[in-house]
C-alpha positions in Angstrom: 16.7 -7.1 -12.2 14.0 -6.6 -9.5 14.8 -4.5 -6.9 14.6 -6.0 -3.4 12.8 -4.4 -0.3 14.0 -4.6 2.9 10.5 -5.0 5.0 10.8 -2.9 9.0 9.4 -4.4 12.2 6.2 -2.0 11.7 5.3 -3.6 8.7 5.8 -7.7 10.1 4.0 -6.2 13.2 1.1 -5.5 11.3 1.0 -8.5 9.0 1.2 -10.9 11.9 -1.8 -9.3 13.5 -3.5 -9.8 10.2 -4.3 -6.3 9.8 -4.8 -4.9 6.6 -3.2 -1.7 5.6 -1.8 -0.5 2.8 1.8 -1.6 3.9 1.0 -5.4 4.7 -0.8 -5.4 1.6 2.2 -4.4 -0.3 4.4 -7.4 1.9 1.6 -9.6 0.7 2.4 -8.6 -2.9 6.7 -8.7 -2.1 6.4 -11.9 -0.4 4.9 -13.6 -3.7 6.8 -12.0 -6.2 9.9 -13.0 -3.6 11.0 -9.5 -3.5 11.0 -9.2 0.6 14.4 -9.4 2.7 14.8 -9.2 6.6 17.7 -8.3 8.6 18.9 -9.0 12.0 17.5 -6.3 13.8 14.0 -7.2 11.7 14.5 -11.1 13.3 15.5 -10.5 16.5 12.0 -7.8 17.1 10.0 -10.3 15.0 11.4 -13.0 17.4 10.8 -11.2 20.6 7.2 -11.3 19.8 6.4 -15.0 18.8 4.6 -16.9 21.0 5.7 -20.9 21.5 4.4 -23.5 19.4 2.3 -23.6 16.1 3.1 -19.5 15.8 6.8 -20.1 16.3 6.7 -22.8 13.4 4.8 -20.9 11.4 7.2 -17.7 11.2 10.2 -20.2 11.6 8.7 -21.6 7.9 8.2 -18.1 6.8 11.9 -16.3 8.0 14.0 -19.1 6.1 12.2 -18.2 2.9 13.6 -14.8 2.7 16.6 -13.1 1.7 19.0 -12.2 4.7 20.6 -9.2 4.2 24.3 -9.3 6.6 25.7 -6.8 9.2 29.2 -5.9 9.4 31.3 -4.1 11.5 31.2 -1.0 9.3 27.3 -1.3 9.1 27.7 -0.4 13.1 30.4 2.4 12.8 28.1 4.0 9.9 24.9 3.6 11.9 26.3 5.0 14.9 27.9 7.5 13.0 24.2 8.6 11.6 23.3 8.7 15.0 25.5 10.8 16.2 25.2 13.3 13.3 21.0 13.5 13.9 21.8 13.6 17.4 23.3 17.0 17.4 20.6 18.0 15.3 18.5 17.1 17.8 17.0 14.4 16.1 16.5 10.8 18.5 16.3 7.6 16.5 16.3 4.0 17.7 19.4 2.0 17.2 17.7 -1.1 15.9 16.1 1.3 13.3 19.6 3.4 12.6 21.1 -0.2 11.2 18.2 -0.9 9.2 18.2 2.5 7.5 22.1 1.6 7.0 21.4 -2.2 5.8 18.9 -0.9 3.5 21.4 1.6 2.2 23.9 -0.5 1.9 22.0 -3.2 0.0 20.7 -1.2 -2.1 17.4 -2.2 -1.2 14.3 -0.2 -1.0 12.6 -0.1 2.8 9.4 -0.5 3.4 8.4 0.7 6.6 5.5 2.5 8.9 8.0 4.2 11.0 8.4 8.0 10.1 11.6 8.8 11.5 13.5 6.6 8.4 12.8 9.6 6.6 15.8 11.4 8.6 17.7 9.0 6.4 18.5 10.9 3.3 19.5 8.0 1.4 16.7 5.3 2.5 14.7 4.9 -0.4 10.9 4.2 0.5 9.1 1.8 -1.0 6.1 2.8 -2.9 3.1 0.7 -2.2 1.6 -0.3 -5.4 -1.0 -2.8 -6.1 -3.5 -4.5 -4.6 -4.0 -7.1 -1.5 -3.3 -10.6 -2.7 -5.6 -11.8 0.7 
């Protein structure tokens, strides 16, 4: 079985802007081997940056070809539980990025991400770029 990799906001950031790093080059290589999967709090930041129209239709197109990976209620008490724990460490991480370190756990999908601060996730396992741009 391939393993599937949950793709951060960073990453679909950069990709829409048509940059090219080493991170949209590997979503260029998960997205044709159909190995990428979003997650709400992915959608909703991807969403929030869309503009109306042909760009809207575009990502629209794009989103329902991927592999949704669902949030439960215990997905929030184990995120918030994280953030609690790194808290009194002293250690401030965004929500949104809390429940896609615990999606990505939970799925048992590898997370490929720009964002440093996943790496306060024990458990997360980042994805190793390999390959070359498909572009």
């Amino acid at each position: 079985m391939t393993n599937r990799v949950l793709v951060d906001t960073s990453v679909w950031i950069e990709y829409f802007r048509g940059r090219d790093t080493p991170e949209t080059n590997a979503l260029d290589n998960l997205l044709v081997e159909d190995r990428a999967d979003l997650c709400g709090p992915v959608l909703t930041e991807i969403i929030r940056g869309v503009r109306a129209g042909r760009e809207w239709e575009l990502t629209l197109a794009m989103i329902h070809g991927l592999e949704y990976v669902e949030c439960t209620l215990d997905d929030w008490l184990d995120a918030g539980w994280e953030l609690n724990e790194l808290q009194r460490r002293g250690i401030t991480v965004p929500l949104a990025d809390a429940l896609i370190a615990r999606l990505a756990i939970k799925s048992g999908c590898e997370l490929l991400a720009v964002d440093k601060h996943f790496d306060h996730f024990k458990a997360v396992r980042r994805f190793k770029r390999k390959g070359r741009a498909r572009r």
